[in-house]
Structures are given as C-alpha cells and as structure tokens.
C-alpha positions as CSV (number, residue, x, y, z in Angstrom):
1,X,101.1,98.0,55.7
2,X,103.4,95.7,57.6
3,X,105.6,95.3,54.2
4,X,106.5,99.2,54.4
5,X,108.1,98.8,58.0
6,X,111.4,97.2,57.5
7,X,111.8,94.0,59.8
8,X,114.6,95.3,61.9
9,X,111.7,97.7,62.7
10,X,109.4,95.3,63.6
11,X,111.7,93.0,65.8
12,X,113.3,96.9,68.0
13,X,109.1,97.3,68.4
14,X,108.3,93.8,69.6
15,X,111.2,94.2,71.8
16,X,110.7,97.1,73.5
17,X,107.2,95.9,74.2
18,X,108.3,92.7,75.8
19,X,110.9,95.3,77.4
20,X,108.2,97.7,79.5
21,X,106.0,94.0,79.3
22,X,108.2,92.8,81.8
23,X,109.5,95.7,83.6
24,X,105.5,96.4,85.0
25,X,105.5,93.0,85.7
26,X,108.4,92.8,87.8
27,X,106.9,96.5,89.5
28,X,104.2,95.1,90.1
29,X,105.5,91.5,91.8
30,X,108.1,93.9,94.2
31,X,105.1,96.0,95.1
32,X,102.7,92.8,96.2
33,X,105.9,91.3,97.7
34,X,106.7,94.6,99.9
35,X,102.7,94.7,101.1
36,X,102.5,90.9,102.0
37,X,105.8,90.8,104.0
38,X,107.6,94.0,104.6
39,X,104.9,96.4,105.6
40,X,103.5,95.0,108.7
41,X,106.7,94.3,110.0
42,X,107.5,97.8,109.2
43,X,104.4,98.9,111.2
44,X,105.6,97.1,113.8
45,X,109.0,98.3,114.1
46,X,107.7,101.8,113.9
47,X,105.3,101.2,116.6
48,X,108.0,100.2,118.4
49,X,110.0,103.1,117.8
50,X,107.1,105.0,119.2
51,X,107.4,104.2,122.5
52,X,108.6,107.7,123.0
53,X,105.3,109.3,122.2
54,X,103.2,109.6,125.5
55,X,100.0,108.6,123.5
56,X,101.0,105.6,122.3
57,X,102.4,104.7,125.7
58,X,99.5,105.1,127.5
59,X,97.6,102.8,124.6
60,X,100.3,100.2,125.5
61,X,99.8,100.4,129.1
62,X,95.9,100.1,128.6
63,X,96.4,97.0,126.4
64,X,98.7,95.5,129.1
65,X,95.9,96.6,131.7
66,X,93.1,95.1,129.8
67,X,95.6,91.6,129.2
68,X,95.7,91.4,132.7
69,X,92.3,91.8,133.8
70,X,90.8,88.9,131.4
71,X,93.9,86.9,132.6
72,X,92.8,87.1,136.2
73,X,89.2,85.9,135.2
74,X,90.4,82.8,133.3
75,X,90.3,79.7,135.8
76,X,94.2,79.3,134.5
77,X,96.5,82.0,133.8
78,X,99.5,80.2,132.8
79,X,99.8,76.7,130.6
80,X,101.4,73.9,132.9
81,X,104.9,74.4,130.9
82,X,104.9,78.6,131.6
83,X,104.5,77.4,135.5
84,X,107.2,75.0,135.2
85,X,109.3,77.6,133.8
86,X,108.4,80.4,136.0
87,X,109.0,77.9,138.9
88,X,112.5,76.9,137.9
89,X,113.0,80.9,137.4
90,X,111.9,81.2,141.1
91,X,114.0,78.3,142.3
92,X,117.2,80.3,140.6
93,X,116.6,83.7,142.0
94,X,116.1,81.9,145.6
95,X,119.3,80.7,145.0
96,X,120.8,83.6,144.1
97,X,119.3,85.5,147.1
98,X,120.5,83.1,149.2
99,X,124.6,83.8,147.7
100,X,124.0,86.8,148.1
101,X,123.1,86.6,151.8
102,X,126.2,85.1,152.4
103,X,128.4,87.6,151.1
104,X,127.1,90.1,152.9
C-alpha cells in the first residue's frame, strides 16, 4: 500500500503531522505558562481593581481587622528592624513638625 502513495505524498503527510504535532505542543506550553505565572497575578490585580465594590471592601477591612487583633496578642508586633525604621520615620516627622512651628 505505501508503494501506491507517491513519496512527495508521503513527506506533505509526515509534515503536516509534525506541523499540528508541534503547534498543540506549543498551545499547550503557553496555556501551562499563563496558569503558573499570569493568572494569579491577574487575580490580584483584579482584586485590586475591586476596591470599588462595597463587598469586597468590607472583606478587606475585616482582614485588616482580624491582622490587627492577632498582632496585638503576639508578645512582639514589630521585628527589631520595622522599630528601627518606624523610629527614624518618627524622628523625621518630629522634625518636620518642629519647621513647621517655626514658620508659623
């Protein structure tokens, strides 16, 4: 049987199954690609967008709430570098109050 197809046959055959062969493959490596690295940080952005919706806002607000409650029953709140930080944020806005005193 494979003497009656000519071989220019054959070869246009093989090739277009290597053809859709490698165009589901490359489907198929863009889809896994776009769920391991673009969706979440599409969910994200769209949560974002969200803020608008009052629902969503008050979920926010609860998380923040509930953040802030087990914060306050840990024995430290803040690493020794955040305190620094917030410290020398303190020290600047003193400053700044202080300028501003004067101007007045």
């Amino acid at each position: 049987m494979t003497q009656d197809i000519p071989k220019k046959n054959r070869n246009l055959k093989t090739f277009f199954i290597k053809l859709i062969s490698i165009v589901i493959a490359i489907i198929i490596t863009i889809n896994i690609l776009y769920n391991l690295l673009l969706s979440e940080r599409l969910e994200k952005i769209d949560k974002i967008l969200l803020l608008n919706n009052d629902q969503f806002r008050e979920t926010i607000k609860d998380k923040i709430r509930k953040e802030l409650y087990d914060g306050l029953e840990k024995e430290n709140m803040l690493s020794i570098e955040d305190k620094k930080l917030l410290y020398k944020i303190y020290l600047k806005l003193q400053e700044e109050f202080k300028t501003l005193e004067k101007l007045k």
